[in-house]
C-alpha positions in Angstrom: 178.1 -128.7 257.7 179.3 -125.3 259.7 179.3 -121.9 258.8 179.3 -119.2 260.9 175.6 -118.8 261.2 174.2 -122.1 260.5 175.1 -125.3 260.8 173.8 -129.0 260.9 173.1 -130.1 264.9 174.0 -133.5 266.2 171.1 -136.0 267.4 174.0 -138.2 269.6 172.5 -139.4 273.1 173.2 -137.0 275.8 173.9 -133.5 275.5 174.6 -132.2 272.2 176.1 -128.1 272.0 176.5 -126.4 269.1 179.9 -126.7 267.3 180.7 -122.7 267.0 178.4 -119.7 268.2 178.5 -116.4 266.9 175.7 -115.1 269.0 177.1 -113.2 272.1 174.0 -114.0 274.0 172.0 -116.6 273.0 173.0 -120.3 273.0 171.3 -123.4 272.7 171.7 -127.3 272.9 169.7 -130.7 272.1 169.8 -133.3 274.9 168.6 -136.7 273.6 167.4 -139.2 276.1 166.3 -143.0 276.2 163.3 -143.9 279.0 164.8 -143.6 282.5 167.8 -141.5 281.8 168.5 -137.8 283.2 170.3 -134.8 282.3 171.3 -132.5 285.2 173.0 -129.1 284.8 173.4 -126.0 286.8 171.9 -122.5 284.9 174.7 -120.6 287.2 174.0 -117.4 285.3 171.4 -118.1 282.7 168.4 -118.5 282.5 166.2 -121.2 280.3 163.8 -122.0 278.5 163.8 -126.1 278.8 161.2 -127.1 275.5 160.4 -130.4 275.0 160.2 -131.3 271.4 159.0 -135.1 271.9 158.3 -137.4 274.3 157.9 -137.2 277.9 159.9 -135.8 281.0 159.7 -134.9 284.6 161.7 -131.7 285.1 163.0 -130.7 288.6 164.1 -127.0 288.8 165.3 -126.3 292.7 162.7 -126.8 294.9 160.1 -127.3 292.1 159.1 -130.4 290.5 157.2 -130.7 287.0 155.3 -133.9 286.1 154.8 -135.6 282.9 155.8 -132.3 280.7 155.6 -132.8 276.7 154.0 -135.9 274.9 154.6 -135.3 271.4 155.5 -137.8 269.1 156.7 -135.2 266.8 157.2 -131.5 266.5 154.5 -130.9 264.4 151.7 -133.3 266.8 150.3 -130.4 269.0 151.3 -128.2 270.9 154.4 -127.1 272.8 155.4 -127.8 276.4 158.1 -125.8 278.3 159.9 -125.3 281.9 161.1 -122.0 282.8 164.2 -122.1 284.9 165.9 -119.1 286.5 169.7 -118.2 287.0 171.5 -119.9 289.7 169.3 -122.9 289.8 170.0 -126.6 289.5 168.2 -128.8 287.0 167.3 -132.5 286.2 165.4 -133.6 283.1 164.5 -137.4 283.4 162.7 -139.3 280.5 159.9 -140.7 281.1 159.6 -141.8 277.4 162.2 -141.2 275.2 162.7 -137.7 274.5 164.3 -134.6 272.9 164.8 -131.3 274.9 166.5 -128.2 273.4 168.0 -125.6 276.5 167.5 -122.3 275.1 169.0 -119.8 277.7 170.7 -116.5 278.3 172.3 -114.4 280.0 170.6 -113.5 283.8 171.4 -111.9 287.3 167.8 -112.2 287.9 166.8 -115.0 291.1 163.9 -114.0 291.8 162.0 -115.5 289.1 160.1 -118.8 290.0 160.3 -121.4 287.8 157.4 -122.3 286.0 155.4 -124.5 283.4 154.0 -123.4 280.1 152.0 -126.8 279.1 150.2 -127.1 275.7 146.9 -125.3 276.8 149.3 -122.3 277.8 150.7 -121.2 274.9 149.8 -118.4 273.0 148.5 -119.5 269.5 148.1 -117.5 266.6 148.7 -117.0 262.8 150.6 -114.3 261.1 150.7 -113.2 257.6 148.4 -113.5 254.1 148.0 -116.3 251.7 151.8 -117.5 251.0 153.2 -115.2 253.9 150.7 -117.3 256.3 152.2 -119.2 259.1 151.2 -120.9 262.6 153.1 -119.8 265.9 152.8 -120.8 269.3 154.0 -118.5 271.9 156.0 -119.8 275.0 157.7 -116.7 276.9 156.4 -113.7 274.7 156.0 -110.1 276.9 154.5 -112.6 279.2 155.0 -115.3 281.3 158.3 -113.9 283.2 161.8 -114.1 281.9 164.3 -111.5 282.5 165.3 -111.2 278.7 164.5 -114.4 276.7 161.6 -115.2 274.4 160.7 -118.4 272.7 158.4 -119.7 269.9 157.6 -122.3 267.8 156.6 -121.6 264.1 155.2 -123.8 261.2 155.5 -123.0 257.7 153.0 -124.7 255.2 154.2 -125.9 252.1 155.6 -123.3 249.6 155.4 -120.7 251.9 157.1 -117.7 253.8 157.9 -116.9 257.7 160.0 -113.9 258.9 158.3 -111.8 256.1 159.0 -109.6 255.1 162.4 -109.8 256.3 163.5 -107.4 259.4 166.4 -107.2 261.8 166.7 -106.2 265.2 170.6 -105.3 265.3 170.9 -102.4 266.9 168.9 -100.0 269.8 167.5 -97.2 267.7 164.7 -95.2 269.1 164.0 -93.3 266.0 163.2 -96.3 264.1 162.2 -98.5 266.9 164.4 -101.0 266.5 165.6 -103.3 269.6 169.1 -105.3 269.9 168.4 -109.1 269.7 169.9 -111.7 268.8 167.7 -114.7 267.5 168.4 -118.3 266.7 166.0 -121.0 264.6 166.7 -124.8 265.1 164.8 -126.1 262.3 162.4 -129.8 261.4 161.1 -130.5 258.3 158.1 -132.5 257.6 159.1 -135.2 255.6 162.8 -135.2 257.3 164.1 -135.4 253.3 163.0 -132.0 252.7 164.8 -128.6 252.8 163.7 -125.0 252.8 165.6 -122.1 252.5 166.4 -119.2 255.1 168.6 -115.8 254.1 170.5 -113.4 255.9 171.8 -110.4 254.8 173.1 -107.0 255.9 176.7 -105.0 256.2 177.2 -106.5 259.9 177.0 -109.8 258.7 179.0 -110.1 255.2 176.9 -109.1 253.1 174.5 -111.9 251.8 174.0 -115.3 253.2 171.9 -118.0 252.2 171.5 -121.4 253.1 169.7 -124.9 252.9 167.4 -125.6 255.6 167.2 -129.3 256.3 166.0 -131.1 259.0 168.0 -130.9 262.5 170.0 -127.9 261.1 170.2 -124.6 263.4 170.4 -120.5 262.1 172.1 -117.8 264.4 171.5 -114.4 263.8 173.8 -112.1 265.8 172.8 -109.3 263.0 170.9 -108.7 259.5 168.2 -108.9 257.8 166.4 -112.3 257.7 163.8 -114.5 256.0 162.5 -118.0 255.6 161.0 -120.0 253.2 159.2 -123.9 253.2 159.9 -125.9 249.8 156.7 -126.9 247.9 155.7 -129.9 249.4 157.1 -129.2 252.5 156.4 -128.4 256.3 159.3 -126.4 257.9 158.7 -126.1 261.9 161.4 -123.7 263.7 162.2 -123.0 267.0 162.4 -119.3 267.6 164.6 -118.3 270.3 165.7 -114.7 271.0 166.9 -112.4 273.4 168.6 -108.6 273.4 169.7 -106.2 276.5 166.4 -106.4 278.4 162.7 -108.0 278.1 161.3 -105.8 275.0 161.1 -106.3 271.0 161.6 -103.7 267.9 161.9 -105.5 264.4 162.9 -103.2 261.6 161.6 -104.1 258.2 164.1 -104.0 255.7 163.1 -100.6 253.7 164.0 -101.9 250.5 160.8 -104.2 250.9 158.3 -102.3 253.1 156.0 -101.6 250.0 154.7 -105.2 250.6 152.9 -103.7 253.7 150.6 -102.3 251.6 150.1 -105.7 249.7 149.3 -107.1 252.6 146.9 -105.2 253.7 145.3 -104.8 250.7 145.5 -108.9 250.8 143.8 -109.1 254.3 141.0 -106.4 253.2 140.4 -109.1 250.7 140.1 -111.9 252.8 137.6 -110.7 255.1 135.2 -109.6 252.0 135.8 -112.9 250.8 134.8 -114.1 254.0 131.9 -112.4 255.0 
């Protein structure tokens, strides 16, 4: 199934793109390989993020050469393991184990970048929201390590609950409001694979409102509008947060229409920590 922002990736061996993009920057792909076999590409000029999602590979960017990166057996079995490579670079992923690798990359004139390794003990860890707004993230290129424009997450949603809430978009450069121009992009799991969630977008640049079943394997492009996410009761729904605007900085808007929640919120986390001390 294929719209215009979502649509249902294929888990083929080799390299597997995305059937239609609507995102001017972003783009991303799922390369599926059994023990022994390589994928090798050239960035020319992009820049990625190369995350494995399971299994094991050795990853040779230029000069440098990463050992025994990843290890999962799923998504949701620790944490993530990624290989930064830089524009005008060439590449070679070779399983050691069967694996899946996603290439989340943008645009870059940048070379002077070194590639690097963010291994599980790297990433940035953390939870965000209150009671059914709470979900898990782990951080691969946030402000920091070095990219010149690209950030990367991974983000699991518990049973019943929200992520991206309350919605926001970051469509436009507006320093009165502090909103930043990125685009952003979720390739989704779900835990058990016959589950679904939900995910909306909505806003004038985008049509007006768009909502959609999240299953598992099944990717959501955001070029624009106002987005959100929600994990069907009895279901885990891990995404892959990839996104990227005009340069290296962030500035989500919250949709207005919702920002009394803040409030909630805080009120929610005041009550936490009473309840906890």
């Amino acid at each position: 199934m294929t719209t215009a922002y979502f649509e249902a990736v294929s888990t083929s061996p080799g390299m597997n793109d995305l059937k239609g993009n609507t995102c001017s920057l972003l783009n991303f792909a799922l390369v599926i390989l059994e023990t022994g076999q390589s994928h090798r590409f050239l960035t020319a000029d992009r820049e990625y993020a190369i995350v494995v999602l399971t299994g094991t590979v050795d990853i040779a960017v230029g000069d440098g050469d990463f050992k025994a990166v990843g290890g999962r057996t799923n998504v949701l079995a620790g944490k993530p393991s990624m290989v930064y490579a830089p524009a005008q670079t060439e590449v070679t992923v070779t399983a050691t184990q069967a694996a899946e690798v996603s290439l989340c990359s943008a645009p870059s004139t940048t070379t002077t970048i070194e590639p690097y390794l963010v291994g599980p003990d790297e990433a940035t860890s953390g939870t965000w929201g209150t009671f059914n707004t709470t979900r898990d993230y782990n951080f691969l290129i946030d402000d920091q390590p070095a990219s010149e424009r690209l950030y990367v997450a991974e983000v699991t949603v518990e049973s019943g609950n929200w992520a991206t809430y309350l919605p926001h978009r970051h469509e436009i450069d507006d320093p009165g409001t502090g909103e930043a121009f990125q685009e952003e992009m979720y390739f989704y799991r779900v835990a058990p694979s016959s589950g679904f969630g939900f995910a909306g977008l909505y806003g004038d640049r985008v049509g007006g409102d768009n909502a959609f079943i999240v299953r598992h394997n099944t990717i959501h492009k955001m070029p624009a509008g106002y987005h959100t996410v929600v994990a069907a009761p009895g279901y885990r729904t891990w995404y892959l947060a990839l996104f990227a605007g005009g340069n290296k900085s962030r500035g989500p808007l919250t949709d207005p229409e919702h920002a009394w929640y803040h409030h909630v919120e805080t009120a929610l986390r005041t009550l936490q920590r009473s309840h906890h001390d």
